[in-house]
C-alpha positions in Angstrom: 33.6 -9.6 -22.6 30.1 -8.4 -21.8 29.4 -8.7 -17.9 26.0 -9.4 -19.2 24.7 -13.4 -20.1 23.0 -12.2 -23.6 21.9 -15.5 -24.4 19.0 -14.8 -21.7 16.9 -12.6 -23.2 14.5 -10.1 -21.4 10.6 -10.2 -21.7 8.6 -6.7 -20.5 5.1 -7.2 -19.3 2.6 -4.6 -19.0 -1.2 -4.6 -19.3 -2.2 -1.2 -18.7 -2.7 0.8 -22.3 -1.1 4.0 -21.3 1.2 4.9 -24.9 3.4 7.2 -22.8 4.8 4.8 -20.3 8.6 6.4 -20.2 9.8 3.6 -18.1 9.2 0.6 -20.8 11.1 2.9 -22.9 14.0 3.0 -20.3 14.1 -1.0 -19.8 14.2 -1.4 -23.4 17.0 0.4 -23.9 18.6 0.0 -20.8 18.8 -4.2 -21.4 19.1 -3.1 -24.8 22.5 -1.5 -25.0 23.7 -4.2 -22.9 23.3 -6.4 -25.8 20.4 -8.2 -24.3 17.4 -9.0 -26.6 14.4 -6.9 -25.3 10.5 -8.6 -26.2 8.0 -6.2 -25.2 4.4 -7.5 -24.2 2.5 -4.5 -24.5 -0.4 -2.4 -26.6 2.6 -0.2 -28.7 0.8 0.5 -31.5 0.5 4.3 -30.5 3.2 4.3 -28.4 6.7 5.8 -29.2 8.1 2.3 -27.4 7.6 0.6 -30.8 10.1 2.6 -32.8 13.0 1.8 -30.4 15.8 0.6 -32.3 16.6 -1.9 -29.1 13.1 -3.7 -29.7 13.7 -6.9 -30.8 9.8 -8.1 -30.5 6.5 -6.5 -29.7 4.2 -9.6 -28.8 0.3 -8.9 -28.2 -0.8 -8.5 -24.4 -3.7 -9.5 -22.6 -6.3 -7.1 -21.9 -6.4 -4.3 -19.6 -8.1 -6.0 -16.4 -7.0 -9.5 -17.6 -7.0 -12.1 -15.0 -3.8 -13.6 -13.5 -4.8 -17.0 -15.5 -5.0 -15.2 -18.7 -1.8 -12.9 -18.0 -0.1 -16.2 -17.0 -1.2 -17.8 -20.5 -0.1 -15.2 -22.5 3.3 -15.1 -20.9 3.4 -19.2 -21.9 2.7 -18.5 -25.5 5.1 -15.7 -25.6 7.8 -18.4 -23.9 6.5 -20.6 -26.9 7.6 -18.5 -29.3 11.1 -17.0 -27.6 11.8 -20.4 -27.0 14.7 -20.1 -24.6 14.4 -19.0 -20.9 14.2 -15.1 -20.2 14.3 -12.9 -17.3 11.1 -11.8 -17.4 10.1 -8.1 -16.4 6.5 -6.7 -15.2 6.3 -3.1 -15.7 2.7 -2.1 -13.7 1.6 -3.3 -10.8 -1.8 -5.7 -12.1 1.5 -7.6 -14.4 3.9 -7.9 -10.7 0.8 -8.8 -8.7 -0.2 -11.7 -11.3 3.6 -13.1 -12.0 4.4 -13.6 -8.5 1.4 -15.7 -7.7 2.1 -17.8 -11.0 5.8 -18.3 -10.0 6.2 -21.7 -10.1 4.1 -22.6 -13.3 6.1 -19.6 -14.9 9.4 -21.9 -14.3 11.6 -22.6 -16.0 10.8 -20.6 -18.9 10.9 -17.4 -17.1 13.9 -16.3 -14.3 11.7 -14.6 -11.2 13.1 -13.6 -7.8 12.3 -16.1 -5.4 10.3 -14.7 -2.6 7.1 -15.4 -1.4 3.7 -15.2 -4.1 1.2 -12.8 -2.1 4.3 -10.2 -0.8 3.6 -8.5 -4.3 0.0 -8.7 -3.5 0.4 -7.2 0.0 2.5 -4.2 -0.6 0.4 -3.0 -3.7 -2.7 -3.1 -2.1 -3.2 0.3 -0.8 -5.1 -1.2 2.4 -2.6 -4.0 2.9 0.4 -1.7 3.2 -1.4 0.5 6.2 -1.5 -3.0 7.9 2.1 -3.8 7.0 3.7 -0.6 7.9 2.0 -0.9 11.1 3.2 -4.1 11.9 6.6 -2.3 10.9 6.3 0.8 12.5 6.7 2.8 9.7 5.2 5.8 9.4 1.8 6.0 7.1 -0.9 8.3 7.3 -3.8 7.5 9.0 -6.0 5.0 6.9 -9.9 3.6 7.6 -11.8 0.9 5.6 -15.1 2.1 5.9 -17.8 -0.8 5.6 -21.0 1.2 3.8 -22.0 5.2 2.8 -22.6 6.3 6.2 -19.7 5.1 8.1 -17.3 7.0 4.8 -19.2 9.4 5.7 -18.2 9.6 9.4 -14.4 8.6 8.7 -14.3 11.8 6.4 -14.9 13.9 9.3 -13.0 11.8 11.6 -10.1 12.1 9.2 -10.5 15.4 8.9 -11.1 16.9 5.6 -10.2 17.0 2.7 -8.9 13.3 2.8 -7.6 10.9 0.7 -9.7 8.6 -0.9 -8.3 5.4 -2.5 -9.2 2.4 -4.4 -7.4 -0.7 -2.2 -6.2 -2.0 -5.8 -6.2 0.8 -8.4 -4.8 -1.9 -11.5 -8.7 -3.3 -10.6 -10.6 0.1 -11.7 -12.2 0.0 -15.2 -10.8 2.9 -17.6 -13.7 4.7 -18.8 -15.8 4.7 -16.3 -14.8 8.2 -14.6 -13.4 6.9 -11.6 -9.9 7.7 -10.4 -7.7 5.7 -8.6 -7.3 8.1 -5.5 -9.0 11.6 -5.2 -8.5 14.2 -2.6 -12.4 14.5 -0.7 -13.8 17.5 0.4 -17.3 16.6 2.2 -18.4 13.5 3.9 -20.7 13.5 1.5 -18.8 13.2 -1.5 -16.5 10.0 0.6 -20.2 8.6 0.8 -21.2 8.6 -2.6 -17.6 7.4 -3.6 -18.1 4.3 -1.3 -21.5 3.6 -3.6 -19.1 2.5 -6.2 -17.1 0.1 -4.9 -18.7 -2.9 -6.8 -17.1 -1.0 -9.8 -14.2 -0.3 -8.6 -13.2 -3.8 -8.0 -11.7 -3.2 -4.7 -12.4 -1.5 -1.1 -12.3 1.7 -0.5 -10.1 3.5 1.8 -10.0 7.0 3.5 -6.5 8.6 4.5 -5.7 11.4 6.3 -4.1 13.9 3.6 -0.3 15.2 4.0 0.1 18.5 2.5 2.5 18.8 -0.4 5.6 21.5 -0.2 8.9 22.1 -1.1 11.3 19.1 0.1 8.6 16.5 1.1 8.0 14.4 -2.0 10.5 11.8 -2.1 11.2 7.8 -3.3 13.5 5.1 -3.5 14.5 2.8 -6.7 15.9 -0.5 -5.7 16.5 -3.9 -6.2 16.8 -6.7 -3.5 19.3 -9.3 -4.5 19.2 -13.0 -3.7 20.4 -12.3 -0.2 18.5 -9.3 0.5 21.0 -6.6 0.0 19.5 -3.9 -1.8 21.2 -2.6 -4.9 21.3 -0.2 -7.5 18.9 2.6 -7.3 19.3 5.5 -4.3 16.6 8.3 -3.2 15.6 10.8 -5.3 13.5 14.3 -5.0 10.9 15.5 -6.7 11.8 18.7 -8.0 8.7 19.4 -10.9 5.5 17.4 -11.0 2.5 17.3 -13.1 -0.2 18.4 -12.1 1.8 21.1 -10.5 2.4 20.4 -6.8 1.5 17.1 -6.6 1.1 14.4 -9.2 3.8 12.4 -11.7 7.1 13.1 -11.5 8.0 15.4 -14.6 11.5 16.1 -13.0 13.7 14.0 -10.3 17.2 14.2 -8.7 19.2 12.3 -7.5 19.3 13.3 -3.6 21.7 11.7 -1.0 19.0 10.8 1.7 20.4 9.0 4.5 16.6 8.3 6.4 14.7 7.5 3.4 17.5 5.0 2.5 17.6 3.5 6.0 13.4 3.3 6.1 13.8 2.0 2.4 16.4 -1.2 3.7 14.6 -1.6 6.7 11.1 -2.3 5.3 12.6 -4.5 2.4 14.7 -6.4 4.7 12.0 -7.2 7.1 9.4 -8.3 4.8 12.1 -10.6 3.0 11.3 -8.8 -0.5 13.0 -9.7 -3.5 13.4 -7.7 -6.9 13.1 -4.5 -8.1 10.5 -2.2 -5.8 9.5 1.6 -6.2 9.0 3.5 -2.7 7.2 6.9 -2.3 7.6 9.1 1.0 5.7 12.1 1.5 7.7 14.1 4.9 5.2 15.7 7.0 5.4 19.1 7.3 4.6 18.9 11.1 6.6 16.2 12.5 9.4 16.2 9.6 8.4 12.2 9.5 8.5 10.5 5.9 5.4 8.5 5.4 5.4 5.9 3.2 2.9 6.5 0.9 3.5 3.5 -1.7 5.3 0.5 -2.8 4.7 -0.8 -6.0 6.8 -4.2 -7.2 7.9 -3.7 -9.9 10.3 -0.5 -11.6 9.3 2.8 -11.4 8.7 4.9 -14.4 11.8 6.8 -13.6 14.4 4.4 -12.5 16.8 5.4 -15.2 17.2 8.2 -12.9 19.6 6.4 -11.0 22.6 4.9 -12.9 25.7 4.7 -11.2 29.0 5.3 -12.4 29.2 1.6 -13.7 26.1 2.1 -15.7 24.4 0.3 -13.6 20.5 0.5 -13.0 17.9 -1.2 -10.6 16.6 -3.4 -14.5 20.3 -4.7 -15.0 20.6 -5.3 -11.4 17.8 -7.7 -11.8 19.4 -9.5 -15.5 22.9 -9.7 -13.6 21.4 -11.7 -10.2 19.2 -14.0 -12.1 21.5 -15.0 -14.6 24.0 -15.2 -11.4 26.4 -12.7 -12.9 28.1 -10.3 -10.5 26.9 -6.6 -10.1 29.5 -4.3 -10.8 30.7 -1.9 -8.1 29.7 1.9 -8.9 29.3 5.2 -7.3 26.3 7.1 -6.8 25.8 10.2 -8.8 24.2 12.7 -6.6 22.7 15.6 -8.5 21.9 13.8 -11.8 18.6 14.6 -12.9 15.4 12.8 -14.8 13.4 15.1 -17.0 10.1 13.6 -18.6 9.5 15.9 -21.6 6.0 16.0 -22.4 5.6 16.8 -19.0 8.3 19.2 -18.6 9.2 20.4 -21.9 10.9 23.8 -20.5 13.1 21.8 -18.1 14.5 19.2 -21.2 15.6 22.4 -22.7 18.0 23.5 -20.5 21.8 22.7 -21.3 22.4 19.5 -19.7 25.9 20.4 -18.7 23.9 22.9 -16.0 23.1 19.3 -13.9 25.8 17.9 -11.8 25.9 14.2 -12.1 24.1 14.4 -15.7 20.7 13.8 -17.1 18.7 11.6 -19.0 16.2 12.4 -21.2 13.0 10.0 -21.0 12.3 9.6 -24.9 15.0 11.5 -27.1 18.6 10.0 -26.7 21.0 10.6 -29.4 21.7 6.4 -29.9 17.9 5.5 -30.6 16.4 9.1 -31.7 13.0 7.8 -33.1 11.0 7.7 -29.9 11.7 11.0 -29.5 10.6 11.7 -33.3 7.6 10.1 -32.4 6.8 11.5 -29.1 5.5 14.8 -30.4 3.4 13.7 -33.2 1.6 11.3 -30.6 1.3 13.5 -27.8 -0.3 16.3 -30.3 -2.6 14.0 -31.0 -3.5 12.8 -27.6 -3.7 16.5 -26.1 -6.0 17.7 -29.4 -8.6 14.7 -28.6 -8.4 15.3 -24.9 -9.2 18.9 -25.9 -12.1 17.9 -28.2 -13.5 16.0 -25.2 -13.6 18.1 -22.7 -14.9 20.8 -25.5 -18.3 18.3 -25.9 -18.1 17.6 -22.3 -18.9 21.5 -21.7 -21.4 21.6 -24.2 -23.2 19.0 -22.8 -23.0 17.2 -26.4 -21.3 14.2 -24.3 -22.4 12.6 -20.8 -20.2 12.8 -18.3 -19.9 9.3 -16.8 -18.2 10.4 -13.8 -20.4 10.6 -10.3 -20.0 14.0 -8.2 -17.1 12.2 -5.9 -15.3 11.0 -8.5 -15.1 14.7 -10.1 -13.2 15.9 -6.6 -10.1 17.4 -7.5 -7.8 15.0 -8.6 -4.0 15.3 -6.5 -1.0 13.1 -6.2 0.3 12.2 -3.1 3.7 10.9 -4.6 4.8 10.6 -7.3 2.4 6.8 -12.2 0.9 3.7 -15.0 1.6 2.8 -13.7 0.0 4.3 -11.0 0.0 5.1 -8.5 0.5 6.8 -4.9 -1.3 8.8 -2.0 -2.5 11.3 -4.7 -3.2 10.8 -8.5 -2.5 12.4 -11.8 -5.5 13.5 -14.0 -5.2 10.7 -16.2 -6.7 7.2 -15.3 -4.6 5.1 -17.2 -1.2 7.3 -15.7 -2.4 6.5 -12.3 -2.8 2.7 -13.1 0.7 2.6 -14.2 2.7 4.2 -11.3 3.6 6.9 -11.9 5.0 8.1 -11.4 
């Protein structure tokens, strides 16, 4: 008998258009294999997501900056046409923000952790969670909201440069447009003319004081907060191989027994009464061996297949199991096992797997549903060779560079992805929209 309740299938929400979003992938076929039906409400059509065997249906989303009362409508028609309840899944941060708030009109037809609508709001809000981890005392680094030019200006140099410069709600910025979600500043002047574009944004600004990367300091936690509170599934990883190099997505993870990340991870989730599946990033400081909290996004993390215990269990069937009040089986950990993104790291997927205690998982080839990983390559060719071309005319001058002086800063990652996001950013906008991570 399946420990799973597969008449309740699963619904995947995401709005943000990056194709290469590893971590639908992994909730489609993690639900998948369990036997649960998997409907994906996404933009697939140049994604390798769409030629999982474990798809059942691919229903159109709403637009990239959609507002909650049109995400919320979309998800009712898509209810329309499943016609039975469904746990229901966001995958990006714009999808968790917007779900929470719509709870109650969301119910019955979708099954939602039950905690309060603007804790999603709070935490993802990059100006919100300074304010809640000092309420907390957690550790975060140093944040101002400047309130015009001048005053960025001033908290650049108060900071102490380079800083961090971030978008209060990165799911907000328009793609296109040449702004990133957070840059590393190098002159008050360049924190000024950033400020000047705030109406585009979407969002505030914000200035943080910038923790240096280095070996053993970029860390996170996967986990999911039952009905009481307990958190299962998931553990703290490491950051072993990032893209860009040094700081930016995670290309590779493992597994890592961390006993204060885990305890900082409990404690904030705990006291904030959160509920459902939550993606920390920590950054340790080099100086005080503190770990900062540098995100939390609601909603899974592109690598949360990562963690499977030694029941199979992940932080997306955590989630199925507790809404459909199913127990959770009991598992190990498996310290050591490894997460390898292949475009990202393709040297690292080569290596024999047998080399990683604990295992590894691939994040688009797996020997029961190889067509994703078919499609991968021919996809990410294509991507790179336009990104090429672009930045080709860009040189020439043949195409205008929409991006303002600040926003052309030298783009880092302070963690570790579409989503999306952390104290630092990958060099793509719609990567650091999705989390990242």
């Amino acid at each position: 008998m399946s420990l799973f309740d597969t008449r309740v299938p699963a619904v995947l929400l995401r709005t943000d258009r990056n194709p290469f979003h590893h971590g639908t992938l992994g909730a489609v076929r993690s639900l998948g294999r369990a036997g649960v039906d998997v409907h994906v409400v996404a933009d697939c059509a140049h994604s390798p997501v769409r030629a999982s065997r474990y798809v059942t249906g691919l229903h159109t989303p709403p637009p990239p900056g959609a507002s909650p009362e049109d995400i919320a409508a979309a998800l009712r028609r898509v209810a329309a046409r499943i016609a039975r309840p469904a746990v229901l899944i966001p995958m990006d941060d714009a999808c968790a923000v917007a779900v929470a708030r719509a709870r109650t009109e969301l119910a019955p037809a979708y099954l939602l952790p039950d905690q309060p609508g603007d804790l999603p709001a709070r935490v993802a809000d990059k100006a919100e969670l300074a304010a809640v981890c000092a309420s907390l005392d957690v550790p975060h680094p140093e944040t101002l909201v400047p309130g015009g030019p001048a005053e960025a200006a001033r908290a650049a140099w108060r900071l102490g440069l380079p800083v961090v410069a971030k978008w209060s709600r990165p799911w907000l910025v328009p793609p296109g447009g040449g702004l990133r979600s957070t840059v590393l500043v190098r002159s008050a002047r360049e924190a000024g003319e950033l400020y000047r574009r705030a109406e585009e944004a979407g969002s505030r600004l914000l200035l943080q004081a910038f923790l240096p990367p280095g070996a053993d300091r970029d860390w996170f936690f996967h986990g999911y907060a039952d009905r009481s509170g307990a958190v299962r599934a998931g553990g703290p990883g490491r950051k072993t191989r990032a893209r860009p190099r040094g700081a930016g997505l995670t290309a590779v993870g493992r597994w890592t027994p961390n006993p204060r990340v885990q305890a900082l991870a409990e404690r904030v989730t705990a006291e904030l009464g959160y509920r459902g599946v939550f993606d920390l990033d920590f950054r340790r400081c080099g100086t005080t061996g503190r770990y900062h909290l540098l995100d939390f996004n609601p909603r899974p993390g592109a690598q949360f297949r990562l963690f499977v215990d030694t029941a199979g269990l992940d932080v997306v069937r955590a989630l199925h199991l507790d809404l459909t009040h199913r127990p959770l089986p009991e598992g190990a950990p498996r310290p050591g096992r490894v997460f390898v993104v292949e475009n990202y790291a393709p040297l690292s997927a080569l290596r024999p797997a047998r080399a990683e205690r604990g295992g590894r998982e691939l994040a688009w080839h797996a020997r029961d549903d190889r067509a994703p990983g078919r499609a991968l390559w021919a996809l990410w060719g294509r991507h790179v060779g336009a990104r090429l071309r672009d930045r080709a005319l860009r040189g020439r001058g043949t195409r205008p560079d929409a991006a303002a002086p600040a926003a052309r800063a030298r783009v880092v990652r302070q963690g570790s992805a579409p989503a999306a996001d952390r104290t630092g950013v990958s060099d793509r906008p719609e990567e650091d929209r999705a989390g990242r991570h």
